[in-house]
N, C-alpha and C positions, 0 to 999 in steps of 0.2 A: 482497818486500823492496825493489825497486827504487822501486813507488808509496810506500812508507813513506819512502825516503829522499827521495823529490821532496816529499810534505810537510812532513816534518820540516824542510827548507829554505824552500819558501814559508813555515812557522811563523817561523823564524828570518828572514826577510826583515822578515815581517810586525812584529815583537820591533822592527828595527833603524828600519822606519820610525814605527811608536807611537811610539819612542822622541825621533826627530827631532820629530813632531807634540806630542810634549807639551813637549819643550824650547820649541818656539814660543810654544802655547800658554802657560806658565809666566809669559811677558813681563807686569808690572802697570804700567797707565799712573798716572803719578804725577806730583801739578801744584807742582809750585813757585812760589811768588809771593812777589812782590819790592815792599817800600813802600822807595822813595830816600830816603826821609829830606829832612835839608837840604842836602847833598852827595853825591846818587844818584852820581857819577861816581867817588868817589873809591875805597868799599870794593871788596873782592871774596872770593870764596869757592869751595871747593874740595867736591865728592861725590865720595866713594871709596866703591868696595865693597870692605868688610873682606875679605872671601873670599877675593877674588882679586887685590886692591891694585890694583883698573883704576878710572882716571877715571872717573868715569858724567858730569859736568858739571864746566866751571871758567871761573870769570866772574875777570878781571884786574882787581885793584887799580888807578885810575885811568884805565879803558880807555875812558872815557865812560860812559853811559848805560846801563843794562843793562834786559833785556826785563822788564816788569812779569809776562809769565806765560809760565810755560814745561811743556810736556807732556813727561816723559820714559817711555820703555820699560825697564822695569827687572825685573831676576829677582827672586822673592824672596829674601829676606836682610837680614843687616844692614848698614849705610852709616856711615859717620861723613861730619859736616861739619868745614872748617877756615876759618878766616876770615882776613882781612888787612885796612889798612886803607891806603891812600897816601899820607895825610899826616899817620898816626899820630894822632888824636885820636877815634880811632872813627868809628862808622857815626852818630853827631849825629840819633836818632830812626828811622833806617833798623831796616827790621825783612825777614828772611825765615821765612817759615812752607812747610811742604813737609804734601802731604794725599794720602792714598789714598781713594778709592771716595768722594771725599765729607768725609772723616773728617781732621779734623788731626793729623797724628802726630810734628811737629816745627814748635819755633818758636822763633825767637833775635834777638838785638836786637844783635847782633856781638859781637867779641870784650873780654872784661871789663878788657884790657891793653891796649886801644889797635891792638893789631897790625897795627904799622906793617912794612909791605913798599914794596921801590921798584916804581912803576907797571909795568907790562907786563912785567913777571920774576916772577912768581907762577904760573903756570901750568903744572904740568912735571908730572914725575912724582908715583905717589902714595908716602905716605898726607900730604906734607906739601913746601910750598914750598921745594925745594933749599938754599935758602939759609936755614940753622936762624936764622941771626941776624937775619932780616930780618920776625923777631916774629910768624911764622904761630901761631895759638891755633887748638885744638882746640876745637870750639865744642857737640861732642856726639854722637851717634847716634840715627839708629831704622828702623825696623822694617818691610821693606814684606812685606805679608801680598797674595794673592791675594782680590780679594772673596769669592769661589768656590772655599774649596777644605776637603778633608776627609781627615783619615788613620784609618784601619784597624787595627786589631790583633786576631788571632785566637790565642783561648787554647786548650788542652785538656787536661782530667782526670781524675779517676776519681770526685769529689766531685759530687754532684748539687745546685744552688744557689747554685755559686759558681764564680766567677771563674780560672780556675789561672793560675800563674804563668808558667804554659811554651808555648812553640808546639809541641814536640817531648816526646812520650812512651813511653817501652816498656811493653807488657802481653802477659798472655800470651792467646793464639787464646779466644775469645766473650766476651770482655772489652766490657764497657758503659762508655763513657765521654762526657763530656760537653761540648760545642762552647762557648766563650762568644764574641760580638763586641763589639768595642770602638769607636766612633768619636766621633771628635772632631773639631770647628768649628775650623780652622784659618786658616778665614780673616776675611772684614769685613762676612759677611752671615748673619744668620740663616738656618737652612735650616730648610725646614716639611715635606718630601713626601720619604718615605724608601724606599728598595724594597732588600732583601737577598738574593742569590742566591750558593748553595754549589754549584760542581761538582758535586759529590757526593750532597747531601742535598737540589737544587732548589728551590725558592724557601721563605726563612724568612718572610718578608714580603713586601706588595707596596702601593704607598699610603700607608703609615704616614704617619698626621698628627702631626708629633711638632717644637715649636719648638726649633732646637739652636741656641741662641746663641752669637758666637765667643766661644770658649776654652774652651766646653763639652763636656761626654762625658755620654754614653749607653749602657749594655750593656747586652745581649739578659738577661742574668742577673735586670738590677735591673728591667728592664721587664716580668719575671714570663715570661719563655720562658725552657723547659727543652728544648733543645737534642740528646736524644741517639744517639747510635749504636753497633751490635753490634761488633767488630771481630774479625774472623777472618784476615784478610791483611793484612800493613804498607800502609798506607793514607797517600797525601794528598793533600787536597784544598783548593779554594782559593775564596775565599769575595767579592765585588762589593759594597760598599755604596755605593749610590748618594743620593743627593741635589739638588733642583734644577740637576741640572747637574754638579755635583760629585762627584766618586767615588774609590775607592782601593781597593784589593785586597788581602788577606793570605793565609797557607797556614798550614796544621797538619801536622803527622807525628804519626802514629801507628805506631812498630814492632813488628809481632808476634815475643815471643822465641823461638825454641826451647823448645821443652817440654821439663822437668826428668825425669828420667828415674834408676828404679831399678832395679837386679839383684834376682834371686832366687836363689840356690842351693842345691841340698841335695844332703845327705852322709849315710852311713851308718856306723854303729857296725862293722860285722862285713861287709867286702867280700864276701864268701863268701854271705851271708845275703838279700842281697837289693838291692834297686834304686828310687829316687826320684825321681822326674823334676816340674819344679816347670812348667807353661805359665801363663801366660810366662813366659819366664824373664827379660826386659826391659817392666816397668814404666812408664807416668807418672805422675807424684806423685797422688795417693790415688787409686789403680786397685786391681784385687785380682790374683792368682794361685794358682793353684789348684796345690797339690803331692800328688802319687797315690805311697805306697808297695807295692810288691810285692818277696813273700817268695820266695826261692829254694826247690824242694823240699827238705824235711829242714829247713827252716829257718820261724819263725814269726815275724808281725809283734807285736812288745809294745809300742809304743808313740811318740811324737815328742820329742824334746825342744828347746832353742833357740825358734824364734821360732813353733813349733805343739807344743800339748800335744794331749793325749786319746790314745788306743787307737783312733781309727777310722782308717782307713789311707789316707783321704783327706782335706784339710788345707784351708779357704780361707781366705786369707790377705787382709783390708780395708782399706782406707785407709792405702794403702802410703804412707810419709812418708820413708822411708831404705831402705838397703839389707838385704834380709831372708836367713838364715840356718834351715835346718831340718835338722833331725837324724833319718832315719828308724832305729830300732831294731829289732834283730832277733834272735833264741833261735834255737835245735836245736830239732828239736821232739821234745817227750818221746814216747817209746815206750809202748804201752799195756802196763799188767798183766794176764798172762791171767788168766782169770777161768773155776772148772769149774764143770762140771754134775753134774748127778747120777751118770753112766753115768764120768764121771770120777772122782766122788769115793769112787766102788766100786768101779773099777780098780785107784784110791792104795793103798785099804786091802786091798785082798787081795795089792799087793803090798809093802806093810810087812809082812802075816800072813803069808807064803812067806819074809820075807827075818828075821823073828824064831822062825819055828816051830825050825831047829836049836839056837838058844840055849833055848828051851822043854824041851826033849829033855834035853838036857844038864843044865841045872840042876833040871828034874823041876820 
């Protein structure tokens, strides 16, 4: 117990520093670039991240000169820009464009209203120049994406060929169900070299040459893999797709329910007569039971009725689906007639001849 709680905490260690590692990692460097125009000193402009309403950059409305290239570290997310201008007549040919991996993902010629602000008081908090009237324009948004990056989704169902809807399923114990994976190009590069491993069910793949363009998806389903596994214990397990570098992880549940379960009982006609006992007498849904009647002396078995017919005094009971009810039946048992023989039946008559010979006498 003790080793189990020293790793269960190194695990938990380990959780809390992945976690810091990939908050780092997450950081996309993203280039900004700046054409002055015929008045570079004059405009300026504001990066917010929507998220979290934090500056990421703010260049002051007639601060002077501003850097023609600028590298920022940025989460992904999405940004808005806001523009100003200082002596109100616009950016006069100034242009900013902002690019991820290469890729231009925003570009503006400034603000369509002039957005005139007074020099060096533009800068402040976000999402917008404090001073509303001092004609800050919202100039747009976009998008920084990770070159590198890929998410995950695991399904699981009872349908063989397709896709389920759910991460989470209940079935009952040797239940066949079906794995599907999901992943998708999140980020600004194509991925080509794929590798899939399940806790559980160890490697689905490994190598896969397979081009995932961003904003592409791919499942194991459509790529002609059928996925499946027995289940006999609430199971879950969690599944790696990797990618040039890129990766993301998902889980499935599968709970096993309780097995449904019926009674059997039986009763008799005539307490006196006899006795039924049904094994088992607690069922799983279409199990059988077998019910055995016996007769008291003086008493005879005639037959079942309820949920076993027939005359034989043993009963099996199939594909139990509900709750079952048996009737054993039970008679007195009839007496035999005796039945003479010969030395008998010349016994009878010599004594009916003794007991009519004085009427004989008498009437002559």
């Amino acid at each position: 117990m003790y080793h189990q709680r020293i790793r269960n905490l190194l695990f938990l260690a380990w959780l809390v520093l992945a976690s810091f590692s990939g908050a780092a990692q997450a950081q996309v460097s993203v280039t900004v670039t700046w054409n002055g125009g015929s008045f570079p000193s004059e405009p300026g402009w504001e990066i917010v991240n929507t998220a979290t309403n934090e500056v990421v950059m703010c260049r002051q409305a007639g601060a002077g000169p501003h850097p023609v290239l600028t590298v920022l570290d940025l989460a992904p997310g999405q940004y808005e820009v806001t523009g100003w201008d200082s002596f109100g007549d616009g950016w006069n040919s100034g242009s900013l464009s902002i690019s991820v991996g290469g890729s231009t993902v925003f570009t503006t010629s400034g603000p369509p209203n002039a957005g005139y602000a007074p020099a060096n008081n533009n800068c402040a908090t976000a999402p917008n120049d404090p001073d509303s009237s001092a004609g800050a324009a919202s100039l747009g948004t976009f998008t920084v994406t990770p070159p590198l990056a890929l998410s995950l989704t695991k399904t699981v169902g009872t349908a063989e060929g397709v896709c389920a809807a759910t991460d989470s399923i209940t079935v009952a114990a040797g239940t066949t169900v079906y794995y599907c994976y999901t992943a998708t190009n999140t980020g600004s590069t194509t991925l080509t070299t794929h590798d899939l491993v399940d806790d559980q069910l160890g490697t689905i793949f490994s190598g896969l040459n397979y081009s995932l363009t961003p904003g592409s998806v791919i499942d194991t389903v459509s790529a002609g893999l059928s996925i499946p596994a027995v289940i006999n214990v609430t199971t879950m397990n969690t599944a790696t797709w990797s990618a040039d570098g890129a990766s993301d992880s998902a889980s499935a549940t599968v709970t096993v329910s309780a097995p449904t379960t019926y009674t059997v009982s039986g009763g008799v006609n005539e307490p006196a007569g006899g006795a039924v006992e049904c094994l088992p007498a607690v069922v799983a849904s279409g199990g059988s039971s077998t019910c055995t009647a016996t007769a008291n002396p003086g008493y005879v078995f005639t037959g079942w009725s309820g949920d076993c017919s027939g005359t034989n005094p043993v009963c099996i009971v199939n594909g139990i689906a509900g709750d079952v009810s048996v009737v054993a039946n039970f008679a007195i048992e009839p007496r035999p007639v005796p039945v003479l023989g010969m030395g008998g039946l010349m016994l009878l008559s010599g004594l009916i001849g003794l007991a009519l010979y004085p009427l004989r006498r008498r009437f002559g």
